[in-house]
N, C-alpha and C positions, 0 to 999 in steps of 0.2 A: 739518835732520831733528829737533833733540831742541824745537825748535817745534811741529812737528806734531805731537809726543807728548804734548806739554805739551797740546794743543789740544784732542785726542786724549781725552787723561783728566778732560780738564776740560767735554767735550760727553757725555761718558759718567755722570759725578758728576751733572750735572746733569738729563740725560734718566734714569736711574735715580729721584734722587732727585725728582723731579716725578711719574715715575709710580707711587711710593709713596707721596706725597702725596693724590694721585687716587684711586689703586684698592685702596692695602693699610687694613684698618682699624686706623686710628690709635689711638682711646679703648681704653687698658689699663683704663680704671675696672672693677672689679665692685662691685656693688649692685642687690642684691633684697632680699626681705623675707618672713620664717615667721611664724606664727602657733605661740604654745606654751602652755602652764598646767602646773602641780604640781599636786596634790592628798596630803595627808600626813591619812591617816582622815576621807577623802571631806569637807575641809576644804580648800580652797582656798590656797595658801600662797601670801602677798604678797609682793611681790616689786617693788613699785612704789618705794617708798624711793630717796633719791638713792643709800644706799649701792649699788645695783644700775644705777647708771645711769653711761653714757660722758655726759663733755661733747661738746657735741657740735662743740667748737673742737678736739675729739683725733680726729675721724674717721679722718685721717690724719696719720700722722708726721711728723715733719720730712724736708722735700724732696719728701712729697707718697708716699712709703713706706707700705704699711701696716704696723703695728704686731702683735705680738700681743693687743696689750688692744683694739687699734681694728680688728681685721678681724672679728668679729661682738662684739655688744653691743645691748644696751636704752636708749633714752632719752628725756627729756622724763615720766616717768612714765608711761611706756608700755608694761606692764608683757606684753602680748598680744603686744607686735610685735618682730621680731628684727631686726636690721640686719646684713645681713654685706656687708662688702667682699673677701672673698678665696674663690675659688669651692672652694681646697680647709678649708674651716672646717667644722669638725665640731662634734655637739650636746654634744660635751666639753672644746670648747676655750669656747663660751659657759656652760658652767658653773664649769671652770676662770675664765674671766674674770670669775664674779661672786663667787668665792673658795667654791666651793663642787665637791665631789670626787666624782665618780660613777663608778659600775663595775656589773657587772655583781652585782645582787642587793647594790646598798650606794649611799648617800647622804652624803656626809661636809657638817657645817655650818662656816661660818666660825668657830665658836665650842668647835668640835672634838667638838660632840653629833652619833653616828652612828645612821644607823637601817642594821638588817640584814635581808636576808630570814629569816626566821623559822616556826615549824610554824603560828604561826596568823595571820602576816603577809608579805606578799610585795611585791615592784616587779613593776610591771605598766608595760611601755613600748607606746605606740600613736602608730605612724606614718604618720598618712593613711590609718585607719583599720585597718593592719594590726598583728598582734602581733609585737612584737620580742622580744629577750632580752637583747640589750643596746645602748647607743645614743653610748658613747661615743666611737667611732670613724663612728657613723654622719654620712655628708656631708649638711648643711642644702641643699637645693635650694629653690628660689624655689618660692613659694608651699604649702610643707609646712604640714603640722598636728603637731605633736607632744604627746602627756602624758604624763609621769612620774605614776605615783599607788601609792599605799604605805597599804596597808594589809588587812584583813579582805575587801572587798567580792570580789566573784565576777567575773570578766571581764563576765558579761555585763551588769551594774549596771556596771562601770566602763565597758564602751560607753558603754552607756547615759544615762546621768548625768552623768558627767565628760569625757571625747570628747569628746559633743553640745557640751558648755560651751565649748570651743575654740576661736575665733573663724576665721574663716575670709575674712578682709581683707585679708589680704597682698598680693595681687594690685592690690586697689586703690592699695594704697602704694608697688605700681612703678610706679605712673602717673603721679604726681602728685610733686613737689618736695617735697622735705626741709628740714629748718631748717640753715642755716651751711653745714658745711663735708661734710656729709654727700650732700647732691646731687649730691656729685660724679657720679655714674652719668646723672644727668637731662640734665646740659648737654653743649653739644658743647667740644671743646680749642677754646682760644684759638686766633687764625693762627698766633701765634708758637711753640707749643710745637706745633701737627702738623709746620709748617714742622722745627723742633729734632728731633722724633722723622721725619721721613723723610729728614732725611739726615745725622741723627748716630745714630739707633736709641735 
């Protein structure tokens, strides 16, 4: 008897574990890609600097984890394009992660200079063309447009002018391979780790 149970659990492990092999989707990776710009008095604010950039050997963590500094991030000087690996990442954990502090009607620098909303200046957030009010909790979806812009101009000049400026690529960037370790999203799992994930989880 305690044969056939043994047989039993072990024809069950294995037709389970085969047909989550098969049919369950294995690839935990997230990776998409935004599109964003500043503007601070209809001025462009660069952002391309290494100090604003992940390497791109940190995409992920140790073990293959994401990180909070490596689940959205900029790199390569690329200063338009957003990398996120984690689908709940939001457009204030990629500012937190360039050491910089956003809120609603405030801007904080890594250098501890704040700009505020003000009587004759204001933050103006535009998300895929809509107006926001605030964007720090807002979740980055694939292929968004975002601007922060700060300053005098009138909504509809910061349409206008600054928006339009936005690049609107991102899409292309799901399509196409990443440098290192950031591809993750492009490629399929190795045998051996769908095998490890359908039948150890």
């Amino acid at each position: 008897m305690p044969k056939n149970i043994i047989l039993g659990i072990t024809i069950g492990i294995v037709v389970i574990g085969t047909a989550r092999f098969l049919w369950a989707p294995l690839e935990k990776t997230t990776h998409y890609h935004a599109n964003w710009a500043v503007y601070i008095d209809d001025v462009r604010l660069d952002l391309s600097s290494d100090r604003y950039m992940e390497d791109v050997s940190s995409c992920y963590g140790s073990g293959g984890h994401v990180t909070p500094e490596s689940r959205v991030h900029m790199h390569l000087g690329e200063q338009d394009i957003v990398h996120i690996h984690h689908d709940g990442a939001a457009w204030g954990h990629l500012l937190t992660n360039l050491g910089l502090g956003v809120g609603e009607g405030f801007l904080v620098f890594p250098d501890g200079t704040s700009l505020f909303d003000t009587e004759d200046k204001r933050f103006t957030y535009v998300l895929n063309g809509q107006i926001l009010t605030s964007i720090h909790n807002q979740l980055i979806s694939s292929a968004d447009r975002m601007l922060i812009s700060y300053g005098s101009e009138s909504i509809d000049s910061v349409l206008k002018n600054q928006f339009s400026g936005v690049m609107s690529n991102a899409s292309e960037y799901n399509d196409k391979a990443d440098p290192a370790t950031c591809s993750g999203g492009h490629e399929p799992l190795p045998l051996l780790d769908r095998l490890k994930l359908a039948f150890w989880g």
